[in-house]
Biotite code that builds the C-alpha atoms (Angstrom):
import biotite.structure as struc

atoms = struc.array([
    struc.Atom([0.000, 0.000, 0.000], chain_id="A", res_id=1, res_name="UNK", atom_name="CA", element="C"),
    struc.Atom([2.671, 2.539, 0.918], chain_id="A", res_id=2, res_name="UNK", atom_name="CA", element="C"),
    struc.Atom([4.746, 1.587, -2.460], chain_id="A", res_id=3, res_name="UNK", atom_name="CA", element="C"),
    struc.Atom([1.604, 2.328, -4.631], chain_id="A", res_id=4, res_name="UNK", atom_name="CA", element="C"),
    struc.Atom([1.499, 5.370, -2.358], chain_id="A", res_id=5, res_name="UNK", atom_name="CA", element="C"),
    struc.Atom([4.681, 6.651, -3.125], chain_id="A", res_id=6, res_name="UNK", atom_name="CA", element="C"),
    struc.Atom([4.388, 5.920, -6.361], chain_id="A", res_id=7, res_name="UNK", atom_name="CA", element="C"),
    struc.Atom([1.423, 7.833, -6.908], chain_id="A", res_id=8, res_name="UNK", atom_name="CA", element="C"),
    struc.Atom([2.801, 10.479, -5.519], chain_id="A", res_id=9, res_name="UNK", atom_name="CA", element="C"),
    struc.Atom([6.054, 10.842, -7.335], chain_id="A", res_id=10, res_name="UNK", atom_name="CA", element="C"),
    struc.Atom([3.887, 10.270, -10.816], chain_id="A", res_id=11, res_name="UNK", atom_name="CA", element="C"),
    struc.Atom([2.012, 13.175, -9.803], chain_id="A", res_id=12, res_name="UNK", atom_name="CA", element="C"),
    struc.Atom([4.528, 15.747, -8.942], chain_id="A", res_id=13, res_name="UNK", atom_name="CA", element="C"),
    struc.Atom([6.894, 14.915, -11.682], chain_id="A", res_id=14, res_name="UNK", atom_name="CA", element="C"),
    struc.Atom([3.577, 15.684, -13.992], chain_id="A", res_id=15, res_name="UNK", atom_name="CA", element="C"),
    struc.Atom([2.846, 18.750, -12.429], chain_id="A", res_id=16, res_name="UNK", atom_name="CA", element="C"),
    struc.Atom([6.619, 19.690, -12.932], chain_id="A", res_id=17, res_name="UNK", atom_name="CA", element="C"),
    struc.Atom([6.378, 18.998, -16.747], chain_id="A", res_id=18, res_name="UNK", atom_name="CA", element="C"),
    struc.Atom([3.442, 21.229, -17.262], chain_id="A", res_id=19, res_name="UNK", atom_name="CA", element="C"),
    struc.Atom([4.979, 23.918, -15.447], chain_id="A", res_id=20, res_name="UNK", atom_name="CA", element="C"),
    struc.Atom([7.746, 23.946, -17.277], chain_id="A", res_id=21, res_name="UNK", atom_name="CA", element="C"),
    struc.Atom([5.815, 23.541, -20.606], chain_id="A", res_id=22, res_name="UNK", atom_name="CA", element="C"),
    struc.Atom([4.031, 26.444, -19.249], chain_id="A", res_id=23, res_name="UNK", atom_name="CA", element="C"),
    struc.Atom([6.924, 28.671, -18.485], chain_id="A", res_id=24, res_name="UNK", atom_name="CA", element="C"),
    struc.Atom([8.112, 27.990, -21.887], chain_id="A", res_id=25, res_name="UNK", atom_name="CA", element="C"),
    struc.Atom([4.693, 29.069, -23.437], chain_id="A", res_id=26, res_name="UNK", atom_name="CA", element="C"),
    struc.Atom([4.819, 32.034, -21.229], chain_id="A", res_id=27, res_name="UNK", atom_name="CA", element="C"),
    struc.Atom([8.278, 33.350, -23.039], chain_id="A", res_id=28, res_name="UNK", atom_name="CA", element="C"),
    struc.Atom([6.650, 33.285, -26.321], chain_id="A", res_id=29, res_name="UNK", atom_name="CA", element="C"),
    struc.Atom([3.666, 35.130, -24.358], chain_id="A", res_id=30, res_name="UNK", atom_name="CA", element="C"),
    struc.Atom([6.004, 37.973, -23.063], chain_id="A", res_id=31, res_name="UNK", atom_name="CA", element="C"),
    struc.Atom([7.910, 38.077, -26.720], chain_id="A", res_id=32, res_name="UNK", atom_name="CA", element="C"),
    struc.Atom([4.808, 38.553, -27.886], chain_id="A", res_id=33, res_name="UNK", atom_name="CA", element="C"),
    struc.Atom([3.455, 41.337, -25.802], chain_id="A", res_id=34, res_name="UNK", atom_name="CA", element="C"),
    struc.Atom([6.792, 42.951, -26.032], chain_id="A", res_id=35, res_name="UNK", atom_name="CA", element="C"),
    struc.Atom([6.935, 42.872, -30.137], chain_id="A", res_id=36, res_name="UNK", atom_name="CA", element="C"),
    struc.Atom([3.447, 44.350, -30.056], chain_id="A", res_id=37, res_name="UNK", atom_name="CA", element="C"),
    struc.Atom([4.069, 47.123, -27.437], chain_id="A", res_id=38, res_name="UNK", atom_name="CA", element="C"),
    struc.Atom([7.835, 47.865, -29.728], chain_id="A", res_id=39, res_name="UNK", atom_name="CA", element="C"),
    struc.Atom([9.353, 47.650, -26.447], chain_id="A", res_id=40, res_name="UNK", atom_name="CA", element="C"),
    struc.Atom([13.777, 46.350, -27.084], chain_id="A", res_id=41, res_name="UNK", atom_name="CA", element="C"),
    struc.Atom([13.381, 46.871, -22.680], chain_id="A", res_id=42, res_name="UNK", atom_name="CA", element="C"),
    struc.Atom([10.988, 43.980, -22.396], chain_id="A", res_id=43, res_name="UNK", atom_name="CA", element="C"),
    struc.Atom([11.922, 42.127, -25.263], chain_id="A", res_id=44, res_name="UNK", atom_name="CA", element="C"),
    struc.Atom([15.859, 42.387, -23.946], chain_id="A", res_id=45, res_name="UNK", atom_name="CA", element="C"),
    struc.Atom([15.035, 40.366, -21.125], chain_id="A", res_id=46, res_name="UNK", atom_name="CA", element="C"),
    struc.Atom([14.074, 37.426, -23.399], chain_id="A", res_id=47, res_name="UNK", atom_name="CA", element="C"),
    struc.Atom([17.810, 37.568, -25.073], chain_id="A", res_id=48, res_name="UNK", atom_name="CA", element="C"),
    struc.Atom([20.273, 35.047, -25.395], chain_id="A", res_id=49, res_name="UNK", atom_name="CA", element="C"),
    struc.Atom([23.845, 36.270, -24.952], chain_id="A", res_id=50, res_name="UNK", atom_name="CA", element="C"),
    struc.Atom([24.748, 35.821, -28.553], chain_id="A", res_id=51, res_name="UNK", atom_name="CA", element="C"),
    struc.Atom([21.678, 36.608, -30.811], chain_id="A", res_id=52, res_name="UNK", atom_name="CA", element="C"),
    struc.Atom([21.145, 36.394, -34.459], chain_id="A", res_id=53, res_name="UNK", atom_name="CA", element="C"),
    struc.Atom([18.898, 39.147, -35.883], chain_id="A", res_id=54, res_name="UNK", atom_name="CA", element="C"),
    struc.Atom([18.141, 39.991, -39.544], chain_id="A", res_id=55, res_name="UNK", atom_name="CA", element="C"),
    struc.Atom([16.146, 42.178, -41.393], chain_id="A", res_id=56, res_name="UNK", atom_name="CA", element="C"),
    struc.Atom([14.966, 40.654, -45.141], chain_id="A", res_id=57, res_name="UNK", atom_name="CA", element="C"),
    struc.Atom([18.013, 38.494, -45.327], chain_id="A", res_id=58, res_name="UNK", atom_name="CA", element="C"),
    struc.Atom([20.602, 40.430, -44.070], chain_id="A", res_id=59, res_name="UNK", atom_name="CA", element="C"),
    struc.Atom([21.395, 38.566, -40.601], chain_id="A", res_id=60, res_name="UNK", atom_name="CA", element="C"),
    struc.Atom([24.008, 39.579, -38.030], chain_id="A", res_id=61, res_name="UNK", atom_name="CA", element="C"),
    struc.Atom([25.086, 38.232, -34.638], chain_id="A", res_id=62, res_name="UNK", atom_name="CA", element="C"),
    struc.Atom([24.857, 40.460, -31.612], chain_id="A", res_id=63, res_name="UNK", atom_name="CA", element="C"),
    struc.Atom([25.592, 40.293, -27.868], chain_id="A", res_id=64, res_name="UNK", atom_name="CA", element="C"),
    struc.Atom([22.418, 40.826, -25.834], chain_id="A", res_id=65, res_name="UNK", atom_name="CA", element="C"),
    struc.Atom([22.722, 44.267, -25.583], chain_id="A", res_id=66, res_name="UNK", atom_name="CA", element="C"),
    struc.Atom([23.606, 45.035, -28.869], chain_id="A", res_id=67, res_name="UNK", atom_name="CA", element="C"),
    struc.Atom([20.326, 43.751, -30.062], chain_id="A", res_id=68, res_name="UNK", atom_name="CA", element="C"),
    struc.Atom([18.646, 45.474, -27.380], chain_id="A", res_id=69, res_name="UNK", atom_name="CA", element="C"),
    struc.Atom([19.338, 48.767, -29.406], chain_id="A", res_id=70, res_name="UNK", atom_name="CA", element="C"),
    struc.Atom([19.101, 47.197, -33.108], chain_id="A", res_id=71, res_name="UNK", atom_name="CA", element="C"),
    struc.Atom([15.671, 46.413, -31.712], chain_id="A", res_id=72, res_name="UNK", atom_name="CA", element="C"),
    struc.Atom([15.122, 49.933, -30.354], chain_id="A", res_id=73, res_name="UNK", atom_name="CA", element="C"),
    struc.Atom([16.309, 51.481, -33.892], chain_id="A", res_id=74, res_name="UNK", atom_name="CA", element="C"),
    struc.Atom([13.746, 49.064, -35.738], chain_id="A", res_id=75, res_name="UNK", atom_name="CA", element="C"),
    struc.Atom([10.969, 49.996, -33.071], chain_id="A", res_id=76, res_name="UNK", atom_name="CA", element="C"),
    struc.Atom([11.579, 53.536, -33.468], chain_id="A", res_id=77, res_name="UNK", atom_name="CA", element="C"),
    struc.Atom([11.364, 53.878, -37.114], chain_id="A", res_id=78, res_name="UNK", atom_name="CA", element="C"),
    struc.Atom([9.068, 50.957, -37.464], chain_id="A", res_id=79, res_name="UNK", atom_name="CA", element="C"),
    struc.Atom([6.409, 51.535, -34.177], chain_id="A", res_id=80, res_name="UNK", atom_name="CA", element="C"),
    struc.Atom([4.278, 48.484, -34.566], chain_id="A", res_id=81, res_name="UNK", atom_name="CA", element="C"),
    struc.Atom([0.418, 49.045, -34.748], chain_id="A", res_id=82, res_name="UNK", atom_name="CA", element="C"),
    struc.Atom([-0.543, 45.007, -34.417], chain_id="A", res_id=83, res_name="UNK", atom_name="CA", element="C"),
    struc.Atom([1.459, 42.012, -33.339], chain_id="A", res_id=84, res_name="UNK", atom_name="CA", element="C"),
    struc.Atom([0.234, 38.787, -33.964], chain_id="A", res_id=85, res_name="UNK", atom_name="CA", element="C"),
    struc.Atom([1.397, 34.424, -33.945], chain_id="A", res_id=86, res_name="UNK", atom_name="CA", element="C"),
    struc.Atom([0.545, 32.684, -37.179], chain_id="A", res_id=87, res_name="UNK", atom_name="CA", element="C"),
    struc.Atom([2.700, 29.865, -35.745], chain_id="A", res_id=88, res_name="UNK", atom_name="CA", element="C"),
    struc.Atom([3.956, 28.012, -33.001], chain_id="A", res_id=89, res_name="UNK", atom_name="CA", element="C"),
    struc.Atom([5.767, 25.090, -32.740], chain_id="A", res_id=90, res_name="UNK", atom_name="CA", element="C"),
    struc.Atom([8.901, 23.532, -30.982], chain_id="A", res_id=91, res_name="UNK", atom_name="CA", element="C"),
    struc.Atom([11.008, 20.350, -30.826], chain_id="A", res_id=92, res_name="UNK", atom_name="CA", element="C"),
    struc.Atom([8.683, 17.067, -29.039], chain_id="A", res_id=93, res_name="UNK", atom_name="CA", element="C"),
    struc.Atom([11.053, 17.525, -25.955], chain_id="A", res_id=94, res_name="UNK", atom_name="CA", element="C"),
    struc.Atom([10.623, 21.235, -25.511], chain_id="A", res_id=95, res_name="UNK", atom_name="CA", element="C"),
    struc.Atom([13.926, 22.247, -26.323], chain_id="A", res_id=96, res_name="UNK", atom_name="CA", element="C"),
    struc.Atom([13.518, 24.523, -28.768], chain_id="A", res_id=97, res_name="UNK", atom_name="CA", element="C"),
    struc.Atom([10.494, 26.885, -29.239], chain_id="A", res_id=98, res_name="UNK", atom_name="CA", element="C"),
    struc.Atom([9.801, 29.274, -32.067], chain_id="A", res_id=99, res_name="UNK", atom_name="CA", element="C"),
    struc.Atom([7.390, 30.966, -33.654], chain_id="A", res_id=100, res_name="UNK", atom_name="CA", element="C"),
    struc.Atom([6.033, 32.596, -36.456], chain_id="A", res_id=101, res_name="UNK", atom_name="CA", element="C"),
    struc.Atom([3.795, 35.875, -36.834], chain_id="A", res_id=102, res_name="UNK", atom_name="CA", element="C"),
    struc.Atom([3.433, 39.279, -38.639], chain_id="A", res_id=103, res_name="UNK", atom_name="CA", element="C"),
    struc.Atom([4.052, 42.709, -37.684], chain_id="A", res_id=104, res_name="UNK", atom_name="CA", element="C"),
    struc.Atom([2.194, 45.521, -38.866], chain_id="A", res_id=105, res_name="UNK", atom_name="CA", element="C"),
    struc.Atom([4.324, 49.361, -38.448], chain_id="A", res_id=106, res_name="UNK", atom_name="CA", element="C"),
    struc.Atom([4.708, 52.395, -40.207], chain_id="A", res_id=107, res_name="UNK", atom_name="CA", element="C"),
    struc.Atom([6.773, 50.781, -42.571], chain_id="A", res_id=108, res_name="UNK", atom_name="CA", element="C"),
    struc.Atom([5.239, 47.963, -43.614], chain_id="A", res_id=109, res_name="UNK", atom_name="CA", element="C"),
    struc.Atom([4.376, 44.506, -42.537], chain_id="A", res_id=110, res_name="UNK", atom_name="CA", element="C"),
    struc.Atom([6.883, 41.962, -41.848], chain_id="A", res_id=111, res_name="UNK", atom_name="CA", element="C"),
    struc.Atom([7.008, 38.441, -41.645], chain_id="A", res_id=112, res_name="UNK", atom_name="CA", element="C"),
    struc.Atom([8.911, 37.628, -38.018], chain_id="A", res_id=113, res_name="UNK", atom_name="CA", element="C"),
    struc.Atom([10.331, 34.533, -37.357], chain_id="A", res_id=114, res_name="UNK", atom_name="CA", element="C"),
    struc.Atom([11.566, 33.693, -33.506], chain_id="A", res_id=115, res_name="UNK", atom_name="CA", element="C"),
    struc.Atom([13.115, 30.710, -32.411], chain_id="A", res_id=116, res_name="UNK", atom_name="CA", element="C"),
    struc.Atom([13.807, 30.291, -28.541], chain_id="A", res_id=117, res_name="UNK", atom_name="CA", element="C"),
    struc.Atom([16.810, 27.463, -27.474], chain_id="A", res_id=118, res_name="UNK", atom_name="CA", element="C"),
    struc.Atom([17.826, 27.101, -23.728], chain_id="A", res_id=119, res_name="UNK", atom_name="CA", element="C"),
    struc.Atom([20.639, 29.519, -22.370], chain_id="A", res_id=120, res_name="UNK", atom_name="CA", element="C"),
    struc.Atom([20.921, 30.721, -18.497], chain_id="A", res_id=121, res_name="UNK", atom_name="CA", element="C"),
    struc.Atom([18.594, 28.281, -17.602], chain_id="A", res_id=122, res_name="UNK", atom_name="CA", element="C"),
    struc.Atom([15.609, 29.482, -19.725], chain_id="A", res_id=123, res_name="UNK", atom_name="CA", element="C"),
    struc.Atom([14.473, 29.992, -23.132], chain_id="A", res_id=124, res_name="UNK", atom_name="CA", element="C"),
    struc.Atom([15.745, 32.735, -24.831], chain_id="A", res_id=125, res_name="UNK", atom_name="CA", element="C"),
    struc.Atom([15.656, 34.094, -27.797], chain_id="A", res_id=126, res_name="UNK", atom_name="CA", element="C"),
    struc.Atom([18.651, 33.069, -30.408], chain_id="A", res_id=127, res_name="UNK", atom_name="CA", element="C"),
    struc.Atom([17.169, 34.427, -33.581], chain_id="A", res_id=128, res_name="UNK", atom_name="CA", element="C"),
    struc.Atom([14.762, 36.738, -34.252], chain_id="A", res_id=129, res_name="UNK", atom_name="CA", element="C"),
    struc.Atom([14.366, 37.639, -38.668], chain_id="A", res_id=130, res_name="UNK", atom_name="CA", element="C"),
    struc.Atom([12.176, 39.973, -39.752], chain_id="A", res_id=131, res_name="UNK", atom_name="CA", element="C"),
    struc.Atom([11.229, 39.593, -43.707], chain_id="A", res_id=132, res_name="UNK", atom_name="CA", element="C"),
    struc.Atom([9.697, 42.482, -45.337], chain_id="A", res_id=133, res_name="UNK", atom_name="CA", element="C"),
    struc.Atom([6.087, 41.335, -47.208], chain_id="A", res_id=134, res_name="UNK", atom_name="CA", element="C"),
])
C-alpha cells in the first residue's frame, strides 16, 4: 500500500513539474509577444540570449544581448508596430527549442517575423529573431 502510495505520488509531482515547465516555456513566447506588439527592445531584452542572431529581409548579423537590445530599439523607433500577432507556433517534441512565427504591422510595412527560442541561463531565450519584409 505505501509503495503504490509513493508511487502515486512521485507520478504526480513529476507531472505537475512537466506542465509547469511547458508552461513557463509558453509564457516566453507570451512575453515576446506582448513585447513585439508594445515595440518595447526593454521587455523584449530580457528574453535575449547572450549571442543573438537578428536579420532584417536576409541580411542577418550576430549580436551580444545588448547590442540587439538597441538594433531592436532602432527598428521599433522607425518601425512603431500598430498590431502584433502568432501565425505559428511550434517547438522540438522535448521542448527544447520553441519558435514561432507571426506578422508585424508598423509604419513601414508589414513583416514576416520569425523567432526561435533554445535554452541559455537556464531558460528559453531568444537566439534568432528575422524579420522579412512582405
Amino acid at each position: 500500500m505505501k509503495r503504490y502510495l509513493f508511487r502515486t505520488l512521485l507520478f504526480g509531482w513529476l507531472l505537475m513539474l512537466g506542465t509547469v515547465a511547458a508552461h513557463a516555456q509558453t509564457d516566453n513566447l507570451a512575453a515576446v509577444r506582448l513585447a513585439l506588439r508594445n515595440g518595447s527592445s526593454r521587455e523584449l531584452a530580457q528574453y535575449l540570449a547572450p549571442t543573438v542572431k537578428v536579420g532584417f529581409s536576409g541580411d542577418e548579423q550576430s549580436y551580444s544581448s545588448t547590442q540587439a537590445e538597441l538594433v531592436m530599439k532602432d527598428f521599433f523607433a522607425k518601425t512603431a508596430p500598430s498590431s502584433f500577432e502568432y501565425i505559428h507556433q511550434g517547438g522540438t517534441t522535448e521542448g527544447q527549442i520553441q519558435y514561432a512565427i507571426g506578422r508585424y504591422t508598423g509604419r513601414g510595412g508589414v513583416y514576416r517575423v520569425f523567432v526561435k527560442l533554445k535554452p541559455a541561463r537556464g531558460a528559453l531565450l531568444i537566439e534568432t529573431i528575422d524579420f522579412t519584409k512582405e
